[in-house]
C-alpha positions in Angstrom: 5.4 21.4 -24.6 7.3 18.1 -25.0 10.8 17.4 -23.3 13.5 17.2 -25.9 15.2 14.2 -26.2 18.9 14.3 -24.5 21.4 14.7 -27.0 25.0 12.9 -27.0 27.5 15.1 -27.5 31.1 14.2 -28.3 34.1 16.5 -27.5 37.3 16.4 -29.6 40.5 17.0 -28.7 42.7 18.3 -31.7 46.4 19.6 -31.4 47.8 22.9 -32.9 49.7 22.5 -35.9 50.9 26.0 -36.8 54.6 25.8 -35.8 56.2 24.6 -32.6 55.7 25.8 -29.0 58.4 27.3 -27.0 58.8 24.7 -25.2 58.4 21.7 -27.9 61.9 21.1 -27.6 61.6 19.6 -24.4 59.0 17.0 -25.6 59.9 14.0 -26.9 59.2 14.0 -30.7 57.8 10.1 -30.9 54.8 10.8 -28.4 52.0 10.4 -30.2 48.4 13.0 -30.3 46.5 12.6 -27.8 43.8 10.3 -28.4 39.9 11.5 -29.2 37.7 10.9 -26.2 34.1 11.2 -26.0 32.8 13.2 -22.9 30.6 11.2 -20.6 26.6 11.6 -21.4 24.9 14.3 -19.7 22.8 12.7 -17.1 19.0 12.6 -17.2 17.0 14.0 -15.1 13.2 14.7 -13.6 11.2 17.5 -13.9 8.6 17.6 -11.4 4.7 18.6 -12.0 2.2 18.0 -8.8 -0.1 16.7 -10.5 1.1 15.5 -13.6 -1.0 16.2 -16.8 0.3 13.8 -18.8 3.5 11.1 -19.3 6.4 11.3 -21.8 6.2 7.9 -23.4 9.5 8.1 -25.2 11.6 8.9 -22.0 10.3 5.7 -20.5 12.5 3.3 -18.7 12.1 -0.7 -17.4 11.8 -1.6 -13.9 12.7 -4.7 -12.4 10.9 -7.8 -13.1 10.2 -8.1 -9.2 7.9 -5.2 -9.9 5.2 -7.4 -11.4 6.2 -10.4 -10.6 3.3 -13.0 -10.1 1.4 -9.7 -10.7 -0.2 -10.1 -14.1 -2.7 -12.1 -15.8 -3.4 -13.3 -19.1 -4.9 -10.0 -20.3 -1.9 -8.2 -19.5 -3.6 -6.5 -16.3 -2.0 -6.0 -12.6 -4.1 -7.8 -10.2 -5.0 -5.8 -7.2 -3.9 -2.6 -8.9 -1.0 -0.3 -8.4 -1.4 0.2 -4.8 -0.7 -3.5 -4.2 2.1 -3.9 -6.3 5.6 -4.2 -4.4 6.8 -0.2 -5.2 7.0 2.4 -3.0 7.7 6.2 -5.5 9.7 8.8 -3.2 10.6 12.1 -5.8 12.7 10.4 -8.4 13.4 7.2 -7.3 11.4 3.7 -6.8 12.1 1.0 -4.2 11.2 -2.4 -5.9 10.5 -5.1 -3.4 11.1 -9.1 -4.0 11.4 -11.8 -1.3 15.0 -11.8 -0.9 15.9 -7.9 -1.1 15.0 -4.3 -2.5 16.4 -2.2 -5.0 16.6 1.3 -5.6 16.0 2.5 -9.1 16.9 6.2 -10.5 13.0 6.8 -12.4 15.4 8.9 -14.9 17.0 6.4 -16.5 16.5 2.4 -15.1 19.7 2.5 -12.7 20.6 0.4 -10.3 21.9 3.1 -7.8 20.9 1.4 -4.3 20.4 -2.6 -3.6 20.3 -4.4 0.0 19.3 -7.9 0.7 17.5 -10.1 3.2 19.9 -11.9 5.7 18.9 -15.4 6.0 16.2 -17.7 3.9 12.9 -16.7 2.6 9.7 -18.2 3.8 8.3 -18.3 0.2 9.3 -17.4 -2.9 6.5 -14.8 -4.2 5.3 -17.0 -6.7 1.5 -15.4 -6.7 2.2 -11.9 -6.0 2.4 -11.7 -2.2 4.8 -9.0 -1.7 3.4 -5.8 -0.4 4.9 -2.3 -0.9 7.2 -0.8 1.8 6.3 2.8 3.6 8.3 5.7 3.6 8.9 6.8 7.6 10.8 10.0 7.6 14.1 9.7 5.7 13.8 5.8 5.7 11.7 3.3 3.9 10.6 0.2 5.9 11.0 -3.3 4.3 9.8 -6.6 5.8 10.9 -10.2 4.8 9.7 -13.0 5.8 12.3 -15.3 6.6 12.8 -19.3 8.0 14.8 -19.8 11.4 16.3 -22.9 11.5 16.2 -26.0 13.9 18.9 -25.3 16.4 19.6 -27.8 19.6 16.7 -28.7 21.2 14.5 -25.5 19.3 12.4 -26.4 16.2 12.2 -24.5 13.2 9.9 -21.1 13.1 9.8 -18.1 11.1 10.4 -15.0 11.8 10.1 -11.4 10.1 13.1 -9.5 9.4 12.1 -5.2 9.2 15.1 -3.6 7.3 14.8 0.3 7.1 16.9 1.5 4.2 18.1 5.5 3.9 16.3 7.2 1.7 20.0 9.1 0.7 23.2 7.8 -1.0 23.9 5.4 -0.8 20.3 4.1 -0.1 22.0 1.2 2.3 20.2 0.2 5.5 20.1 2.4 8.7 19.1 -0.3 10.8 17.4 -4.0 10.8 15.9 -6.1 13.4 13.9 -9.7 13.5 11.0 -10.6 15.1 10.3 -14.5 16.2 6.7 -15.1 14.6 4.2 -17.6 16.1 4.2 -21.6 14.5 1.1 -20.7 12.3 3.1 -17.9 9.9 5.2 -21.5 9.4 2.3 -23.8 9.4 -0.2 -22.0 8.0 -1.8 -23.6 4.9 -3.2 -19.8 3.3 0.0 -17.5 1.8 1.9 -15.4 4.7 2.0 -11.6 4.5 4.0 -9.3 6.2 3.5 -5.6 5.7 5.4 -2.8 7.3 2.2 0.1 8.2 3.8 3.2 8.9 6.1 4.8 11.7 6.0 7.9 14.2 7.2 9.1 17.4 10.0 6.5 17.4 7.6 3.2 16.7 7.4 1.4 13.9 4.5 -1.1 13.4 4.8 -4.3 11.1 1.4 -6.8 11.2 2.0 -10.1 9.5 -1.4 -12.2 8.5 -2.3 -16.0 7.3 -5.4 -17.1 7.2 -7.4 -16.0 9.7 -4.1 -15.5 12.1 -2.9 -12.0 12.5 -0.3 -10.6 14.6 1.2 -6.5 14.6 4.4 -5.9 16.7 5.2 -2.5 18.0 9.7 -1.8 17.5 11.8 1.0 18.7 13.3 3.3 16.0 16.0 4.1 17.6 16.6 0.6 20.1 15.5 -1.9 17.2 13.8 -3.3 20.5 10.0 -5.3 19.8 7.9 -2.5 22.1 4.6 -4.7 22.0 2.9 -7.9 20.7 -1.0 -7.6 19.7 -1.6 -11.3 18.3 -4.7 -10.9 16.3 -4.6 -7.5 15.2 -4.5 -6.9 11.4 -3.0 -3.3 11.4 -3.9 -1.2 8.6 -2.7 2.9 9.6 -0.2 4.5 12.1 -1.1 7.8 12.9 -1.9 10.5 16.0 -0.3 7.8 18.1 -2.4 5.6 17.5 -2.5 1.9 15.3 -5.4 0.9 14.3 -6.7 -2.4 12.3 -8.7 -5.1 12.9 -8.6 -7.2 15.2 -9.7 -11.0 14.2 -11.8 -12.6 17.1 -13.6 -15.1 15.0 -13.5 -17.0 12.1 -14.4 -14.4 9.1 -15.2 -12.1 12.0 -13.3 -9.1 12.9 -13.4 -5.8 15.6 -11.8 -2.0 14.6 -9.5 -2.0 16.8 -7.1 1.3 17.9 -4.1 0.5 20.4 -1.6 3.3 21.6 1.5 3.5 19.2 4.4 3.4 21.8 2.8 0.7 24.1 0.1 -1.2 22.1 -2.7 -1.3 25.0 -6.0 -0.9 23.8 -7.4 2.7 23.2 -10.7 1.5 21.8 -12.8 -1.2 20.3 -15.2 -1.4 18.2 -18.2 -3.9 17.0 -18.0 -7.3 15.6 -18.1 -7.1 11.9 -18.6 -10.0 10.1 -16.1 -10.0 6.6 -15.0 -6.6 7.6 -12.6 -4.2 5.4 -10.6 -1.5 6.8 -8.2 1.0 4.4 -6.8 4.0 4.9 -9.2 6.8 4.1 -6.4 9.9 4.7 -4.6 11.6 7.8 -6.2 10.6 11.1 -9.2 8.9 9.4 -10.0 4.5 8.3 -12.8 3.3 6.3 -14.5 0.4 8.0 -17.0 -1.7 5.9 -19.1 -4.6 6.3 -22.3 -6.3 4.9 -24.5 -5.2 7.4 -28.3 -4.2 6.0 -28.1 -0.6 7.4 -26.7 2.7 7.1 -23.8 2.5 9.2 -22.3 -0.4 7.5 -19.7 1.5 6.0 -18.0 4.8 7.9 -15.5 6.5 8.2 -13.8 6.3 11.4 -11.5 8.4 13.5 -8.3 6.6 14.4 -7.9 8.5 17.8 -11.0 7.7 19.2 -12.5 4.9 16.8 -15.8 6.9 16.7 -17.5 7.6 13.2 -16.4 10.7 11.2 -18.8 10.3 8.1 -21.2 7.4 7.1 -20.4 6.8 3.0 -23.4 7.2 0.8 -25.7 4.4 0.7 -24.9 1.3 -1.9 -21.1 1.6 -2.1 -20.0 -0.9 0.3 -18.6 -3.4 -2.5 -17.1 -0.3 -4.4 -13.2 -0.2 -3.2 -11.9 3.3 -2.5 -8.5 4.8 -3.1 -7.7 8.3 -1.4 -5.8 10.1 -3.5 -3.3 11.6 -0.9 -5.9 14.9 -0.9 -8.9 15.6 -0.1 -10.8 12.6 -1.7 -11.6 9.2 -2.1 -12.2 7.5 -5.7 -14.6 4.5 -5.2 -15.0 1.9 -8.5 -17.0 -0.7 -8.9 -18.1 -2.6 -11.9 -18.8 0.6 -14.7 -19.4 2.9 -12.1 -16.3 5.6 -10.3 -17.8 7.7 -7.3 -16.0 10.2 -5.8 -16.5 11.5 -2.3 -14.6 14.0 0.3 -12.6 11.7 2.3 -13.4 14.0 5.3 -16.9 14.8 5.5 -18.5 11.3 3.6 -20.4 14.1 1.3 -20.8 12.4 -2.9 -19.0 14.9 -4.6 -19.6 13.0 -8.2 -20.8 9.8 -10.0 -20.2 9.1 -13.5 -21.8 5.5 -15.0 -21.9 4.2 -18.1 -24.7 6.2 -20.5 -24.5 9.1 -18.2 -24.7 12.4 -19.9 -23.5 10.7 -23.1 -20.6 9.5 -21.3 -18.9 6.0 -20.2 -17.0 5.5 -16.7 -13.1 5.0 -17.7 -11.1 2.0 -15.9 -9.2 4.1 -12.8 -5.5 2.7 -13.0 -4.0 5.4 -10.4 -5.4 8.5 -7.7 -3.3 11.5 -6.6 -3.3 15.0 -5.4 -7.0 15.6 -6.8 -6.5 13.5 -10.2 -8.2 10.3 -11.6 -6.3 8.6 -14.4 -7.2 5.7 -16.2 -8.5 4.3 -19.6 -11.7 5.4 -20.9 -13.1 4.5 -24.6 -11.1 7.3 -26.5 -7.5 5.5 -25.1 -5.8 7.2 -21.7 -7.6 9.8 -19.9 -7.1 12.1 -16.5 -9.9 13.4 -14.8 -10.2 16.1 -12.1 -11.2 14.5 -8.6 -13.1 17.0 -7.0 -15.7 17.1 -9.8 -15.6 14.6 -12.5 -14.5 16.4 -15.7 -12.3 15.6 -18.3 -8.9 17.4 -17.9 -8.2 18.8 -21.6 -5.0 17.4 -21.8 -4.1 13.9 -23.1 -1.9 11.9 -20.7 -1.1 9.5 -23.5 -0.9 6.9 -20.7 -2.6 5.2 -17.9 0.0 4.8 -15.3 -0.7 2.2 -12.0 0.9 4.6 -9.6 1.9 8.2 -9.7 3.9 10.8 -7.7 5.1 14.1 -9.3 8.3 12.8 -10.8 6.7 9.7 -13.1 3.7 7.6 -13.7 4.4 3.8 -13.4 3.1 2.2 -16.5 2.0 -1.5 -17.4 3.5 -2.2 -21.0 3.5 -6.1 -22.3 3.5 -7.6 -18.7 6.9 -4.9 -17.5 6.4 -2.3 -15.9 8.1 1.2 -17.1 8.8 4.6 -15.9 7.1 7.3 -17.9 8.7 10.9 -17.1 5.5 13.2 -15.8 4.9 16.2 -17.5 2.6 19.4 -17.0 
């Protein structure tokens, strides 16, 4: 059943007129009635369903234009999808990334409740979309900025990267910040500049920042704000059984899976030379590793600890991108095909293509906890991850990212927050 719509309600005061009080005579006859005054609005608030079902399209409320900023093209689609765009969902709130800060939005009702900025100048303005999403580490979010150091004395001008961790509480200000010198390429490098923050545990944070073919992760304290380690090279991708792990670039276009020990960054172990490899996150403890190789172990999944394969995917999904849905699965698209497969074992759990069964493959906007949504030829659809059927309830939208509190939803190039419901 439907939410109701919040109702305004507006309490009167009204004085007594039968006869006088004992103690009217003590009030001064010219004071006036007290005035009417409207009670405040009762505030709005999120239901959660885990997984939603479906999203309440008239309790939706505007993000900030930072959310899909450079983001969109002309056909009114997010490029990259949802799980590049600069948000990070924790329960009812969003944390909207732009060059120059991050704010913290109540999903309820489009406030402004938290805000902190960058302390210096950016290195670019994110005129194409750059921005990556922060991570949640414990009670704190992680936000990198890239940001100029100026010419000082004899010292020429570099960048550097500037991690902020902001509480995930009240009044969502920042715990701690720290900067990082980077090396003269993130300033003369002629491809864009990234910096993403890749997770956090047992007191180390790791932030990698790439351009080009340049890479370079640092390893900082939690609790010092101190740079642990340097790994120039390394692309890192997931933080997890203390371990980092990402690839590391050794030539041009070529790349090695690379794991390195979370609190001191020496190598843990290395794997083969991969030419225009991939590597995403596949689930706890576990990286997908990809590459064009003729073969069937050209696409596994690998253990972070120890680097050695887990699963090898099913054969002829190496150009399909995967999206684990914070489960037990992975959702692979590619063209009009979705493929599903356990994200721990490699096993195909379901395929749906176009003309199958009388069917046609939707267009997967969003994964999570063991649902597909997305757009199939009947408008917005959800599916059920571990097997492929349609889920009999309408979702009446197609949201870009998901937790149990809201769907994130593209409408006329801005993105809204549609309440989830179950």
């Amino acid at each position: 059943m439907r939410p109701l719509a919040f109702a305004l309600s507006l309490t009167v005061a009204l004085l007594a007129g039968c006869g006088p009080a004992a103690d009217d005579g003590k009030q001064n006859s010219s004071t006036p009635p007290a005035a009417a005054t409207p009670s405040a609005p009762a505030k709005r608030t999120l239901t959660p369903h885990d997984p939603p079902q479906w999203f309440d399209a008239r309790g939706k409320t505007p993000l900030p234009e930072a959310a899909t900023k450079g983001r969109t093209n002309l056909a009114g689609q997010v490029r990259g999808g949802g799980e590049d765009l600069p948000v990070l969902l924790h329960e009812d709130r969003a944390f909207v990334v732009s060059p120059t800060g991050v704010q913290v939005i109540d999903l309820a009702d489009g406030r402004t409740v938290g805000e902190e900025t960058a302390r210096g100048d950016v290195l670019a303005q994110d005129t194409d979309g750059f921005i990556l999403p922060p991570v949640l580490a414990g009670s704190e979010v992680l936000v990198p900025f890239l940001l100029t150091m100026p010419a000082s004395g004899t010292h020429t001008a570099g960048a550097m990267v500037e991690l902020v961790a902001v509480s995930t509480a009240p009044p969502y200000k920042a715990a701690w910040r720290t900067t990082v010198k980077l090396p003269d390429w993130a300033l003369q490098s002629s491809g864009k500049v990234q910096a993403a923050a890749v997770g956090a545990e047992d007191g180390t944070a790791v932030v990698t920042v790439t351009g080009g073919d340049n890479a370079v992760s640092y390893g900082i304290d939690t609790a010092s704000h101190a740079l642990r380690w340097t790994q120039p090279g390394l692309e890192a991708v997931q933080t997890g059984a203390g371990t980092a792990v990402g690839l590391l670039h050794v030539e041009p276009l070529t790349s090695v899976p690379l794991g390195v020990d979370l609190a001191t960054g020496t190598e843990k172990w290395r794997g083969a030379k991969t030419y225009a490899a991939i590597m995403n996150g596949a689930g706890p403890g576990t990286v997908r590793v990809a590459g064009p190789q003729v073969g069937d172990k050209g696409d596994q999944l690998l253990d972070v600890t120890s680097g050695k394969a887990r699963a090898t995917m099913p054969p002829g999904m190496r150009a399909m991108s995967c999206t684990f849905d914070r489960g037990q699965t992975l959702v692979c698209t590619h063209g009009f095909a979705v493929v599903a497969v356990d994200a721990a074992t490699g096993k195909p759990l379901w395929a749906l293509k176009d003309g199958d069964q009388g069917r046609k493959a939707p267009t997967v906007t969003a994964v999570w906890h063991g649902r597909v949504y997305g757009r199939g030829v009947g408008g917005p659809v959800v599916l059920d991850a571990r097997t492929g059927t349609d889920m009999p309830t309408k979702p009446e939208a197609a949201p870009l990212l998901v937790n149990s509190f809201a769907g994130l939803v593209l409408d006329d190039n801005r993105l809204f927050s549609y309440p989830a419901g179950g």
